[in-house]
matplotlib code that plots the C-alpha trace (Angstrom):
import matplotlib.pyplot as plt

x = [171.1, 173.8, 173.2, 174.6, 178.2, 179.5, 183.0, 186.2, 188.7, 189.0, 193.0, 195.2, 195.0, 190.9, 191.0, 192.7, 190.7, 187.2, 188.3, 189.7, 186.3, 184.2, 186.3, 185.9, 181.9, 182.0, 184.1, 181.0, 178.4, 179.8, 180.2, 176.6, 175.4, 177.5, 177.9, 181.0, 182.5, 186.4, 188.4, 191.4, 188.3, 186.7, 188.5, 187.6, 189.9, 188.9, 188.3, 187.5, 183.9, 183.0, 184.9, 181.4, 179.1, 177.2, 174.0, 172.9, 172.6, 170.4, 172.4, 170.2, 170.6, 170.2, 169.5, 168.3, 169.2, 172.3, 174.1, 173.8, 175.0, 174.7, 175.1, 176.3, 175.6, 177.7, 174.7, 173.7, 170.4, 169.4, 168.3, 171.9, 173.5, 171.5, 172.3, 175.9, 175.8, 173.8, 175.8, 172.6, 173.5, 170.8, 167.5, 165.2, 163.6, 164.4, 162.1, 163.6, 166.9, 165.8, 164.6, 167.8, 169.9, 167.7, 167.9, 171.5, 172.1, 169.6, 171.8, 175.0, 174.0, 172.4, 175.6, 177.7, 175.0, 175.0, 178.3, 179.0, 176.3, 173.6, 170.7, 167.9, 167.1, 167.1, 165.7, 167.9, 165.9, 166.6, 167.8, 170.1, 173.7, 173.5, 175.9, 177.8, 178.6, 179.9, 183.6, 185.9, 186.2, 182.9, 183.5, 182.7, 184.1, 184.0, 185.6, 185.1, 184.2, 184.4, 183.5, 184.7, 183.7, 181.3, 181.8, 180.2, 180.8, 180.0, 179.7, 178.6, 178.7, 181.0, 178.3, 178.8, 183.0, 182.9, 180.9, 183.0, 186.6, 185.8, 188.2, 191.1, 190.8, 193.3, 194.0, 194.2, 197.9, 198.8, 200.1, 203.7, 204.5, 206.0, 209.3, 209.5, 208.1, 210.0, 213.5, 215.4, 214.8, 218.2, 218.0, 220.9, 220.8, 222.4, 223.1, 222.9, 224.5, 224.0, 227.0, 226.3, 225.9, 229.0, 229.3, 228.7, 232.2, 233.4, 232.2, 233.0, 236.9, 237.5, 240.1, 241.8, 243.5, 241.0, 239.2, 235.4, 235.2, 231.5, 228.9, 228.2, 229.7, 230.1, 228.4, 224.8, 222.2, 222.4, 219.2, 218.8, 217.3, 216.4, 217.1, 217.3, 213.4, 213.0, 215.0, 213.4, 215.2, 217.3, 221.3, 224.4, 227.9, 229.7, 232.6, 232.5, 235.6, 237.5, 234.2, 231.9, 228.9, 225.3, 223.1, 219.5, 218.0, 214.4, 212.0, 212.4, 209.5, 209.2, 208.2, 206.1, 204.4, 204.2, 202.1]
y = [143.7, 143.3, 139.7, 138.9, 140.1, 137.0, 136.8, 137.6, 138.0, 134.8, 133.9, 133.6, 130.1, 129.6, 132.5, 130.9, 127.3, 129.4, 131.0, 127.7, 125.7, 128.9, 129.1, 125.4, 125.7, 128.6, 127.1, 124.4, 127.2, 128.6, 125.5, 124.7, 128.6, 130.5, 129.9, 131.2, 129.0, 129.7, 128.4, 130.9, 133.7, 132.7, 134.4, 134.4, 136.3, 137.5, 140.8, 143.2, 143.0, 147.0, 147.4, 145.9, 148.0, 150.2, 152.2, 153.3, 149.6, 146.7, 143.5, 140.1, 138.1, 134.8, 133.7, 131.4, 129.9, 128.0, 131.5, 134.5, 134.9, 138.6, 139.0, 142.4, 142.5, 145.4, 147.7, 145.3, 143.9, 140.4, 140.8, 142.1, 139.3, 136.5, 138.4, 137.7, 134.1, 133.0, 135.5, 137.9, 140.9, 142.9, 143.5, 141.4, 138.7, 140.5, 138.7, 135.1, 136.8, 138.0, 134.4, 133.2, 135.5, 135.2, 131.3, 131.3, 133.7, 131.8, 128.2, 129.9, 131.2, 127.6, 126.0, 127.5, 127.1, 123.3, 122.9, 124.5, 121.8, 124.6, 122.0, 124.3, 126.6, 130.2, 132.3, 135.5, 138.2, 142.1, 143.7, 145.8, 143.6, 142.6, 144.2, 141.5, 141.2, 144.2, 144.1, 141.1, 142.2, 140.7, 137.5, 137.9, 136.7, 138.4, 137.9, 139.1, 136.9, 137.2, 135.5, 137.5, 141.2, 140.4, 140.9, 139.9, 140.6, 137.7, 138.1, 135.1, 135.6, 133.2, 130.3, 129.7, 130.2, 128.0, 125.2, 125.8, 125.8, 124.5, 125.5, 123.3, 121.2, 122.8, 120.8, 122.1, 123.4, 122.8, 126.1, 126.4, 129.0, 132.1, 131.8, 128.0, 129.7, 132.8, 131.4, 130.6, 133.8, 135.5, 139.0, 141.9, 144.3, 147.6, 149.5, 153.7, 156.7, 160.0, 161.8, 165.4, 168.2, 169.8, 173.1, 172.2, 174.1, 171.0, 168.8, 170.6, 169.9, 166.9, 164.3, 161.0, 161.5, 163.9, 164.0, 164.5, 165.0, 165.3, 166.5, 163.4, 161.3, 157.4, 156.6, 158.3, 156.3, 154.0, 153.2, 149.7, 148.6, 145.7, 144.3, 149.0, 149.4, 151.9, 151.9, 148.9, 149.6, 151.9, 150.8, 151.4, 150.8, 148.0, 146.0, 141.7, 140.7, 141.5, 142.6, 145.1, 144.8, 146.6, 146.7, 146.9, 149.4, 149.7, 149.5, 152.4, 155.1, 154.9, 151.6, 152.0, 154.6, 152.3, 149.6]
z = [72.8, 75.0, 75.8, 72.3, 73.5, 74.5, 73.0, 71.9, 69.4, 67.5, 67.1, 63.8, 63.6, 64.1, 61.5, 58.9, 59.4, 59.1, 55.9, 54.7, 55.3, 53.6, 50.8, 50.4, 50.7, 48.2, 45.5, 45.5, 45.3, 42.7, 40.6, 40.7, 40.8, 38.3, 34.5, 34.1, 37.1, 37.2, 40.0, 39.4, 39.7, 43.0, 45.8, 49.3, 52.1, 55.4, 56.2, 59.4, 60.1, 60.7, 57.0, 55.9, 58.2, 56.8, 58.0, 54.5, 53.2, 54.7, 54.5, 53.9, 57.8, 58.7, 62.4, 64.7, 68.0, 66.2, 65.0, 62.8, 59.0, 57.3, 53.8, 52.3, 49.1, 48.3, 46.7, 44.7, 43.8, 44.2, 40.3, 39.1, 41.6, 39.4, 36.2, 37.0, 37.9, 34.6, 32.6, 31.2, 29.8, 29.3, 31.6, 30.1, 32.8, 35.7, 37.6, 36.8, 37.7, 41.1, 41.8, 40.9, 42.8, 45.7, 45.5, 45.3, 48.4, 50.0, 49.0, 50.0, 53.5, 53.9, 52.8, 55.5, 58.4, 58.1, 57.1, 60.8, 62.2, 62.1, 60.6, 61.2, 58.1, 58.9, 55.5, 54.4, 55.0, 54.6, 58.3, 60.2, 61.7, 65.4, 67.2, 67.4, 64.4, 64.0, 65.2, 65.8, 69.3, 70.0, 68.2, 64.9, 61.5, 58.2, 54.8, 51.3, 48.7, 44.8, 41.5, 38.9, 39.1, 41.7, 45.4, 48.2, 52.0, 54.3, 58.2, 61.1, 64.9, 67.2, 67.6, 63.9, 63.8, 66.6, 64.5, 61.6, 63.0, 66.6, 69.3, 70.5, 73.6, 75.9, 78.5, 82.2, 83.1, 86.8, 88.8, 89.9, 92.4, 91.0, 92.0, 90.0, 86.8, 86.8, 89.0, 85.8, 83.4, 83.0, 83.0, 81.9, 85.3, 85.2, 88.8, 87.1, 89.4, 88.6, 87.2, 88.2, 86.2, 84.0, 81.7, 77.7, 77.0, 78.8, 76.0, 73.0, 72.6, 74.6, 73.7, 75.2, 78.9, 79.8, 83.0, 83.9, 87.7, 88.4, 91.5, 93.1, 95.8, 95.5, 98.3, 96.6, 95.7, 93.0, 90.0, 89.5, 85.8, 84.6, 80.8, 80.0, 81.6, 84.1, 87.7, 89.9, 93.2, 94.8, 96.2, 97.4, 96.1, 97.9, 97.3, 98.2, 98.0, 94.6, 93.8, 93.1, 94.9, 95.2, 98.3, 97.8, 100.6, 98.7, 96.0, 93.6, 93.2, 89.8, 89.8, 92.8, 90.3, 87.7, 89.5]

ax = plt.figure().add_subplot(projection="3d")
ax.plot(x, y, z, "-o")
ax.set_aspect("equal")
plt.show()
């Protein structure tokens, strides 16, 4: 069970092409499957993958060696699916209407395997998701699909994404040593001391000319922070020159904590 888990999470941009190149395969389905074919009423947009688990309902899976496809038919029946697409009303052939909405799954789930290379037919049958296809953590892809008032939920593992919206060629990236890569980043540094402690009375009524004196001496230790973040290393005030200068004696402890 585990072996399946494989993967990761697919990025923005592989998750837009996937849902661009299904959409595309389903606005075909459904010109040859439904009567009623609409363009403005076909609608496919991805979704999270465990919004479609469900214990209670048995989704129809296709799988082989070359990927897995689930189906969730969203508590319907094959029969009311194929109802839908020839646009019957009432319940009269229900068998001919099972056969059709079985056919057309069957077509659709076969569309999307060999449109992502996947040449080697894999029937729809009724059984419970692989666990990887049950979050996108582990790879997998899901979206939601409609045609008219019917909705579909449509789930394949990361063999089939990758077939569909292969992954970029990323070419190899030679090292630099840290101090190349990081030498140049300009950073806002702020050297804190401690002020001391004063009464709140001292507070309450003060106005311009006054003067705080507080606890501490200025040779105590000074907080060094980087771009507001926590203290990075300890000082001392200095002056160089005309200057005010700090001298590092040590690596503070809350960022000793922090690591």
């Amino acid at each position: 069970m585990t072996s399946e888990i494989r993967f990761g999470w697919l990025g923005e941009a592989r998750r837009a092409a996937l849902r661009t190149s299904i959409a595309a395969e389903v606005m075909d389905w459904s010109r040859a499957w439904w009567m009623h074919h609409a363009p403005g009423e076909v609608d496919v947009r991805s979704i999270e993958p465990d919004s479609l688990y469900s214990k209670a309902v048995m989704p129809l899976v296709s799988a082989n060696d070359a990927g897995v496809l689930v189906l969730h038919l969203n508590g319907k029946s094959t029969d009311a699916i194929g109802r839908h697409l020839a646009g019957a009303a009432g319940d009269e052939d229900a068998g001919l209407a099972q056969r059709i909405g079985q056919d057309a799954l069957e077509d659709l789930a076969l569309r999307i395997r060999r449109k992502a290379g996947a040449m080697k037919v894999a029937a729809l049958c009724p059984d419970v998701t692989p666990l990887a296809l049950e979050h996108a953590r582990l790879g997998a892809y899901a979206v939601a699909l409609s045609l008219g008032r019917m909705e579909l939920g449509l789930v394949m593992d990361r063999r089939l994404a990758d077939g569909l919206a292969p992954p970029s060629a990323i070419k190899g990236q030679s090292l630099v040593p840290r101090q190349a890569a990081i030498g140049h980043a300009a950073l806002t540094v702020t050297a804190v001391m401690n002020f001391g402690s004063i009464d709140l009375a001292h507070l309450s009524d003060l106005c311009v000319g006054e003067v705080l004196v507080g606890d501490r001496k200025l040779e105590d230790t000074l907080h060094i922070h980087v771009d507001g973040h926590i203290a990075v290393a300890n000082g001392h005030l200095r002056r160089q020159g005309t200057k005010r200068a700090v001298m590092f004696d040590g690596v503070s402890s809350q960022e000793l904590q922090k690591s």
